[in-house]
C-alpha positions in Angstrom: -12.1 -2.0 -22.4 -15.7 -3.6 -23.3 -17.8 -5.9 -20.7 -17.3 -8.8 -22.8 -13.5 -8.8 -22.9 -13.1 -8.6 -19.1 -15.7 -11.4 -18.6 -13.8 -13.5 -21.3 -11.3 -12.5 -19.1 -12.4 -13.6 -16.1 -13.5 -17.1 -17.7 -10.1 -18.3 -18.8 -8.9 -17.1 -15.1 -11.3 -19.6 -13.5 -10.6 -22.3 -16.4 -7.0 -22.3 -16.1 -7.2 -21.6 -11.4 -9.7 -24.7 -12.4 -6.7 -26.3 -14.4 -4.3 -25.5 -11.5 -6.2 -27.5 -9.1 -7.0 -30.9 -11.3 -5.6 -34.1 -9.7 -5.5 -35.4 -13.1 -3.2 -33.2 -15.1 0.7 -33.8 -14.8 2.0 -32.4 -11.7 4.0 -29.1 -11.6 7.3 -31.2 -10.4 7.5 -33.1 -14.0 8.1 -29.6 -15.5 11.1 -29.0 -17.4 11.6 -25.5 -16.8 10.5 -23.7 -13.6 10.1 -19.7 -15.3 6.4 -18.3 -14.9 6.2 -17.7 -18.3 6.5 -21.6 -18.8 4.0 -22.7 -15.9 1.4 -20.2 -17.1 1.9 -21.8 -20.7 1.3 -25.5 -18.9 -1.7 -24.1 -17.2 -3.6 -22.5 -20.1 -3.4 -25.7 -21.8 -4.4 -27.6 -18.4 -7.2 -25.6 -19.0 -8.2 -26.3 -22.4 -8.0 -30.3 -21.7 -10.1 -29.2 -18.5 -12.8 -27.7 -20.9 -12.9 -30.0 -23.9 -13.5 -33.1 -21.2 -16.3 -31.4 -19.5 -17.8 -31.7 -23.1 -17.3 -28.4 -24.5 -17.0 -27.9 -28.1 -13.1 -27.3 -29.4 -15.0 -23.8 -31.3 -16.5 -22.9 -27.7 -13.4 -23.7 -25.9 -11.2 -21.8 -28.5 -13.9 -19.0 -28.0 -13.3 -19.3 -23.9 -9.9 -19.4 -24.2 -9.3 -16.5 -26.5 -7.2 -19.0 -28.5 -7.3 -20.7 -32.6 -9.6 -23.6 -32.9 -6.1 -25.9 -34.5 -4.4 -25.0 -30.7 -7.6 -26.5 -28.7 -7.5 -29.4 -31.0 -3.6 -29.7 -31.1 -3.4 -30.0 -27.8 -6.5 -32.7 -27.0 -4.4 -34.6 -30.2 -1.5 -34.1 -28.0 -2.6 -35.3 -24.8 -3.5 -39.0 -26.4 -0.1 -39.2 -27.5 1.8 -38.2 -23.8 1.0 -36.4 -20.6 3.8 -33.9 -21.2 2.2 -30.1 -22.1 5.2 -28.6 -22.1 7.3 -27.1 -25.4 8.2 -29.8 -27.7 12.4 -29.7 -27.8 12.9 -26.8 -30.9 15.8 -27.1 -33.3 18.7 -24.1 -32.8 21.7 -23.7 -30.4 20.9 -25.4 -26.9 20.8 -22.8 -23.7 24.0 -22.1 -22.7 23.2 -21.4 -18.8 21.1 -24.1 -17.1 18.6 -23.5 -14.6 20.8 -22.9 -11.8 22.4 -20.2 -13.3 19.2 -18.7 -14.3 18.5 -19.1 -10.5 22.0 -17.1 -9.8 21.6 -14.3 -12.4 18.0 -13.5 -10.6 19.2 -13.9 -7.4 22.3 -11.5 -8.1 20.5 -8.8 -10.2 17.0 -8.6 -7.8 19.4 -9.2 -4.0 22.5 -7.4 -4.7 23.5 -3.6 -4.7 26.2 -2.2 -6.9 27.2 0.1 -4.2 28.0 -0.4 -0.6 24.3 -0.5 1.2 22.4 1.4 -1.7 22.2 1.6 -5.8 20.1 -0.5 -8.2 21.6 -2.6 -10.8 20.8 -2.0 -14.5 21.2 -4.2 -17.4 24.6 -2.3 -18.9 26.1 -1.8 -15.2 25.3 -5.8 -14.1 26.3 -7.2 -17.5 29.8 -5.0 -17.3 30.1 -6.0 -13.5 30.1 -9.5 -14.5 32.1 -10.1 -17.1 35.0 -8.5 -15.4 33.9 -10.4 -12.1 32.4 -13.6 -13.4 33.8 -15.8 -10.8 30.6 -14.4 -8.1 27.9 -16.6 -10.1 30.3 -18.3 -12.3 29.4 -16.9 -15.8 29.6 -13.8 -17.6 25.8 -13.7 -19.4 25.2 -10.4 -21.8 22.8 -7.6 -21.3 20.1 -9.4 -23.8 20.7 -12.4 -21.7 20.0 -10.6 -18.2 16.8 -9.2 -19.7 15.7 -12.1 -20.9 15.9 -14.3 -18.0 14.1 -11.5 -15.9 11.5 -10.5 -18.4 10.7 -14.6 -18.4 10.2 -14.7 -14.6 8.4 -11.7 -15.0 10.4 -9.7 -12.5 10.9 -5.9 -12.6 13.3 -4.8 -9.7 14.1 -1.8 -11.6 10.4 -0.4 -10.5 9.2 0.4 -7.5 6.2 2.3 -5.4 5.3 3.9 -2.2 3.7 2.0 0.6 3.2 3.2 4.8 4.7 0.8 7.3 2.2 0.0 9.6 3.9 1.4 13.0 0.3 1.8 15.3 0.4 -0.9 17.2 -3.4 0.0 17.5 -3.8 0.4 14.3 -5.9 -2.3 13.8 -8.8 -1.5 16.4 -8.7 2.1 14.5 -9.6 0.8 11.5 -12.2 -1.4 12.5 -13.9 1.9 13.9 -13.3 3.8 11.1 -14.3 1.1 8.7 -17.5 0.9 10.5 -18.2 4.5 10.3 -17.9 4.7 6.6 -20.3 1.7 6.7 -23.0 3.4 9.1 -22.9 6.9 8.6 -24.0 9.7 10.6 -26.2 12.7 8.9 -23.3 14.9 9.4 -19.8 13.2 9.1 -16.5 15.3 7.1 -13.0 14.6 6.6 -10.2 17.1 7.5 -7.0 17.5 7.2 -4.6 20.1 5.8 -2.0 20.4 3.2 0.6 22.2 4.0 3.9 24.3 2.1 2.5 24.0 -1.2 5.0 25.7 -3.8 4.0 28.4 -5.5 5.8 28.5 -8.7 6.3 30.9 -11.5 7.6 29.3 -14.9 10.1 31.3 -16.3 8.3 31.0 -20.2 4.7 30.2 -21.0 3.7 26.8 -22.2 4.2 26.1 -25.5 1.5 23.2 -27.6 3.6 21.7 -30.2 2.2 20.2 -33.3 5.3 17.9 -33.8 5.3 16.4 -30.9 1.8 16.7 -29.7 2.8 17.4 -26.3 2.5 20.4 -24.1 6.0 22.2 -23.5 6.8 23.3 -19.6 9.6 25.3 -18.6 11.4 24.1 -16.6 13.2 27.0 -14.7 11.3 28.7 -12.1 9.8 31.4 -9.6 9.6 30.7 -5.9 7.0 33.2 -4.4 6.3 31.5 -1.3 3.6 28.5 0.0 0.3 28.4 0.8 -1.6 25.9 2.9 -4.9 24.5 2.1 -7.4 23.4 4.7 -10.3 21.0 3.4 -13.4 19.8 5.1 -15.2 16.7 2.7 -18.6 15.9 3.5 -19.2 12.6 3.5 -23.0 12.8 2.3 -22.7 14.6 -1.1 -18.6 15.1 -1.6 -18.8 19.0 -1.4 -15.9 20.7 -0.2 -14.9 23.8 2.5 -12.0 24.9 1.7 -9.6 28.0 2.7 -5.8 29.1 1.9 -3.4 30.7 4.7 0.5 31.5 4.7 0.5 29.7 7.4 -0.9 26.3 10.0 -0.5 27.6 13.1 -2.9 26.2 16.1 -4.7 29.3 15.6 -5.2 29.4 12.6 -6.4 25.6 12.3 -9.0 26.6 15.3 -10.9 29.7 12.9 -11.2 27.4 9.8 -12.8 25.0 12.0 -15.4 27.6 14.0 -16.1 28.5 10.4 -16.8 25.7 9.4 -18.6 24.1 12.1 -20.6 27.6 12.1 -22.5 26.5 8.8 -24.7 24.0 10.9 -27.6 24.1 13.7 -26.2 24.1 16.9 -29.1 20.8 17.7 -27.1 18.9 15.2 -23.9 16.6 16.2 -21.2 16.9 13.9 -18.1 14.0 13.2 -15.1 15.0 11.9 -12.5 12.4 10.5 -8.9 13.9 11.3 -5.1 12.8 11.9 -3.2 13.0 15.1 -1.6 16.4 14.5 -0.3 18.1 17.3 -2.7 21.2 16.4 -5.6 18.7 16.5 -5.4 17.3 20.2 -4.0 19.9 22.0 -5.7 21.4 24.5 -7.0 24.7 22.8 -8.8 22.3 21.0 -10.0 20.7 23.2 -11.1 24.0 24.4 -12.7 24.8 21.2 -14.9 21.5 20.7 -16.9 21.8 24.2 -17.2 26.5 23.5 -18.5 24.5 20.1 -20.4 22.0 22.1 -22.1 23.7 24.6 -20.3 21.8 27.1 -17.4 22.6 30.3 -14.0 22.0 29.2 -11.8 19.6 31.8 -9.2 21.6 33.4 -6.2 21.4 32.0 -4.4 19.1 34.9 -7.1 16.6 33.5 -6.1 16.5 30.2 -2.1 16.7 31.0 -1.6 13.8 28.3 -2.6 13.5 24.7 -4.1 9.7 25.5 -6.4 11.9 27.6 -7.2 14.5 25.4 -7.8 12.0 22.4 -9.9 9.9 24.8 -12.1 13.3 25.8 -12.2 14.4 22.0 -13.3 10.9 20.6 -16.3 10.9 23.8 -19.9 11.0 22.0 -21.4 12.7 24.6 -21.3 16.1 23.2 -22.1 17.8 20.4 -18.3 17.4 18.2 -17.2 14.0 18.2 -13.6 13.7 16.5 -12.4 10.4 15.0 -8.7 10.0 14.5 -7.0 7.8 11.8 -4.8 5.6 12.7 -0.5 6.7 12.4 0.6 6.0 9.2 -3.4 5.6 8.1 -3.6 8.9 6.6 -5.6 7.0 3.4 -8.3 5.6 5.6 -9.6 9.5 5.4 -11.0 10.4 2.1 -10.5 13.9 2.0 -6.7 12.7 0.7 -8.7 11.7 -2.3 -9.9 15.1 -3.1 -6.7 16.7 -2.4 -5.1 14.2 -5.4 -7.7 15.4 -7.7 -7.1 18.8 -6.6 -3.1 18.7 -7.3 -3.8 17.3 -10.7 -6.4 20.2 -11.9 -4.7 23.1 -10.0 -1.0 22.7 -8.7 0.8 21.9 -11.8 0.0 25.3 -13.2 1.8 28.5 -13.0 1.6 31.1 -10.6 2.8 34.9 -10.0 2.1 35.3 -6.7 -0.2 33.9 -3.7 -3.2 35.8 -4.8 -3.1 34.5 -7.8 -3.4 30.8 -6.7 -6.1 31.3 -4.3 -7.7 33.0 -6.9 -7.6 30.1 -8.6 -7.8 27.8 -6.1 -11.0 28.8 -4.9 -12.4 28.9 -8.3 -11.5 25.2 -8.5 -13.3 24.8 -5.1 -16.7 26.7 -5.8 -16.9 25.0 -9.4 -16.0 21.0 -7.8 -18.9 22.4 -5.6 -21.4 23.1 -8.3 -20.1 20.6 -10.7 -17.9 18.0 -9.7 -18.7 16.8 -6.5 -19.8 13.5 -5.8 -20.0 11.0 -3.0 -16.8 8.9 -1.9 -18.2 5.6 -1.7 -16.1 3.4 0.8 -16.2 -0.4 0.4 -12.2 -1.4 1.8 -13.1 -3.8 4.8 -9.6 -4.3 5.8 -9.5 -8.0 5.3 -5.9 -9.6 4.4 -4.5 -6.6 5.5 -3.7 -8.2 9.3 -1.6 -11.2 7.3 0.2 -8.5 4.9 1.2 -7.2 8.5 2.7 -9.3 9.4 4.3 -10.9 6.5 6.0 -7.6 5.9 7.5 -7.5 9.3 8.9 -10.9 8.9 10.3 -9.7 5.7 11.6 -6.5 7.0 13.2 -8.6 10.4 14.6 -11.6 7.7 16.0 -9.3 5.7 17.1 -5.6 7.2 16.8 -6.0 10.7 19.8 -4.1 11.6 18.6 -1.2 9.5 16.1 -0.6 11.1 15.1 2.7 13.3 14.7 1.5 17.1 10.9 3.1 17.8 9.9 1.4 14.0 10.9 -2.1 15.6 9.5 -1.2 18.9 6.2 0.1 17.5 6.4 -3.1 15.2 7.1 -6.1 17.7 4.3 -4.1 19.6 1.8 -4.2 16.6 2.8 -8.4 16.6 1.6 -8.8 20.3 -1.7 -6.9 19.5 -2.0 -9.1 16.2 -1.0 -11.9 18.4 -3.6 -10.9 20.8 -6.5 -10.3 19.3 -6.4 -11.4 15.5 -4.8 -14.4 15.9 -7.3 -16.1 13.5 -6.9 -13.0 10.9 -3.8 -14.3 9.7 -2.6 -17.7 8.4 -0.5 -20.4 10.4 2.0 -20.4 8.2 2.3 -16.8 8.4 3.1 -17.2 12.1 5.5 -19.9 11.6 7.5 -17.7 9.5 7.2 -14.9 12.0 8.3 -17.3 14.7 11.5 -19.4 12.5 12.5 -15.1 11.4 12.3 -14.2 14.9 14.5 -16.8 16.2 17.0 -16.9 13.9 17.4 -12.8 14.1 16.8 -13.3 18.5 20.6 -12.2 19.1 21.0 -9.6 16.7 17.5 -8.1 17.9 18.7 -8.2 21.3 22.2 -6.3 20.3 20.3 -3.6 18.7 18.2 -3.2 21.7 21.6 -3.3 24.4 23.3 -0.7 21.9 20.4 1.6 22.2 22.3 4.6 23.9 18.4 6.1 25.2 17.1 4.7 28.1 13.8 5.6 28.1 13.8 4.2 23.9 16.0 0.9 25.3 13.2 0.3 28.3 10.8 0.4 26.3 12.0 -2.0 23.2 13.2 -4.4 25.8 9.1 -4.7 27.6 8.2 -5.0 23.9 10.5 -7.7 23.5 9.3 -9.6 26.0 5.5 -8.9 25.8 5.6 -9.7 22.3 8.2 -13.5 23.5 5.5 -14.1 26.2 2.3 -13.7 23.7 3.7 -15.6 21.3 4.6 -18.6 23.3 1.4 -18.0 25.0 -0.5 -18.3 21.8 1.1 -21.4 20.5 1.2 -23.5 23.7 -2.6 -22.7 24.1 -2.5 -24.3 20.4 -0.5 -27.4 21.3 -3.0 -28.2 24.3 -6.1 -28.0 22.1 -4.4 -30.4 19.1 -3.6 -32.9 22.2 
């Protein structure tokens, strides 16, 4: 798509977020229809009255608005005659389901499950459902009339993607240090991490190229002949990659790739290594490894009894290795996930006879990214919004599925609150908070059930001082609030 269009773009956004905010166009309320299809119809032609009485030409406006000249002037013609921009009433039948029965058909198809607990609605299934049991929204519409009402409210339930719950209650703090890494880099910084039990598949038949159907043919039967696991260093300066394939990721074989890798550089140099919080990767022998690596003693072992400890030691820039660690659940905050994507798309859809024969190929792939591909991953994310979309989506999850929920997820969560609470009270929005606090105390009894039925001690000890940390920071927070306002 050219420059100009997504600057045209971009100028009927502001004209009609412009339009949105005028005190003198017709109020939202006098609407006659409440669909988002209809209010972004309202707002565009907010928008052109905006323009045209800032002076604008109707042939500039039309231009800026990516619309006929006759509409811009219509609808200036329009305006001298009434306030209302909405659709003029159209001859035909009249709707047969008013607005509150659009309002039920949305609220049945996106909040309801066919099954008990589980399934997703589709157009045939709900339309079938409810014309042999109108009586739950009191009507019977079609399939056509189902999609129709959806597709004008612009709702797609039928979709959905992958997201990471934030569970680290310091994931935050993480972040930031990360964030400002990427931001100040150090000569040498990589990203590790491994990818393990890839599938090593044989099709059956070769492809076939079809010139029908234009398409490349895949069998779809197929060979198991074991998994392989990659291990990847990225470096951050120039985007080249160290790679290697084993059968396995055992502990000892995690700590040769890295002597090998850390091997390549002069011993005067410090490196930093971006990696998760694998067991492999702050156990002891590890720890062991960095300070052989460093040219440093090693704590004994009754010093570093505890994985805080040992992530404390490793993280310590007082030697030679200094190892950052993402965040749980923040495996994209280290880039090297963005080289394995690239790599699954180039090499791991193919077909392959044996192991030899993907790390045949596999390290072809690596040594030509090397010498042709590579490039820098820039990193511009500053993490801003992301401590509102926290907490929203705990609110959510507590509104709406609280008695789903896994115990440690809603431990780890009403723990991640009191830090938000804590220390980014300002990063999120009051109203935020106020939804946090109405949810919480609606859901306060059935909370506290889940945490009494909790048949582990040490799990129900612990979701219990969460409880109450996160009950005493939030009441805490908000009378420190009311004092101020007085």
């Amino acid at each position: 798509m050219s420059r100009a269009v997504h600057t045209a773009r971009n100028r009927q956004e502001l004209a009609i977020c412009a339009a949105k905010t005028d005190d003198g166009c017709p109020e939202h309320a006098s609407l006659t229809s409440s669909s988002v299809a209809m209010l972004e119809k309202v707002c565009r032609r907010k928008a052109i009255l905006v323009l045209a009485d800032s002076g604008i030409g109707a042939k500039a406006v039309a231009l800026f608005m990516g619309c006929c000249v006759c509409t811009v002037r219509r609808w200036i013609l329009r305006r001298t005659e009434t306030d209302d921009l909405n659709d003029s009433p159209r001859s035909g039948r009249p709707a047969i389901y008013i607005e509150e029965t659009h309002l039920k058909i949305v609220a049945f198809y996106c909040q309801t499950q066919p099954l008990s607990g589980c399934g997703r609605w589709t157009l045939r299934w709900a339309a079938l459902h409810l014309k042999v049991h109108p009586e739950q929204i009191d009507a019977a519409p079609s399939r056509s009339t189902i999609h129709r009402i959806l597709k004008n409210n612009k709702l797609k339930p039928h979709r959905s993607h992958y997201f990471l719950h934030i569970t680290d209650p310091e994931f935050f703090p993480k972040m930031e240090h990360l964030v400002a890494l990427y931001m100040s880099p150090p000569r040498y910084l990589f990203f590790f991490d491994e990818c393990p039990g890839i599938q090593i598949l044989k099709r059956l038949t070769p492809d076939l190229r079809t010139e029908e159907m234009k398409k490349r043919l895949e069998e779809f039967e197929y060979i198991r002949n074991g998994t392989m696991d990659v291990f990847a260093f990225l470096n951050h300066a120039n985007g080249k990659v160290h790679a290697e394939c084993y059968g396995d990721h055992k502990t000892v074989t995690f700590l040769e790739v890295f002597r090998r890798h850390v091997y390549k550089f002069p011993v005067t140099e410090q490196l930093h290594y971006v990696m998760d919080n694998l067991s492999s990767h702050c156990g002891y022998r590890f720890c062991q490894a960095v300070a052989e690596l460093s040219g440093v003693g090693c704590p004994p072992e009754k010093e570093l009894n505890a994985q805080s400890k040992r992530v404390e030691w490793l993280r310590s820039d007082t030697k030679r290795i200094v190892i950052h660690f993402t965040p749980y659940h923040g495996s994209w905050l280290n880039l090297v996930e963005i080289w394995f994507g690239i790599m699954a798309r180039k090499v791991l859809s193919e077909s392959f006879g044996s192991p030899e024969a993907f790390k045949a190929v596999f390290d072809a792939f690596v040594e030509l990214w090397n010498c042709l591909l590579a490039h820098p991953f820039r990193w511009s994310y500053d993490g801003k919004g992301l401590h509102e979309l926290a907490v929203k989506r705990f609110t959510k999850m507590l509104r709406n599925s609280v008695q789903q929920m896994e115990m440690r997820i809603l431990t780890k969560g009403l723990m991640l609150m009191t830090n938000l609470l804590n220390h980014y009270f300002l990063e999120v929005s009051e109203k935020s908070w106020e939804q946090l606090i109405e949810t919480v105390s609606s859901q306060h009894k059935t909370i506290t059930a889940i945490i009494q039925q909790e048949d582990g001690p040490k799990r129900k000890k612990k979701a219990e001082q969460a409880m109450a940390a996160f009950t005493a920071m939030l009441n805490e927070r908000f009378l420190q609030n009311e004092k101020v306002e007085a």
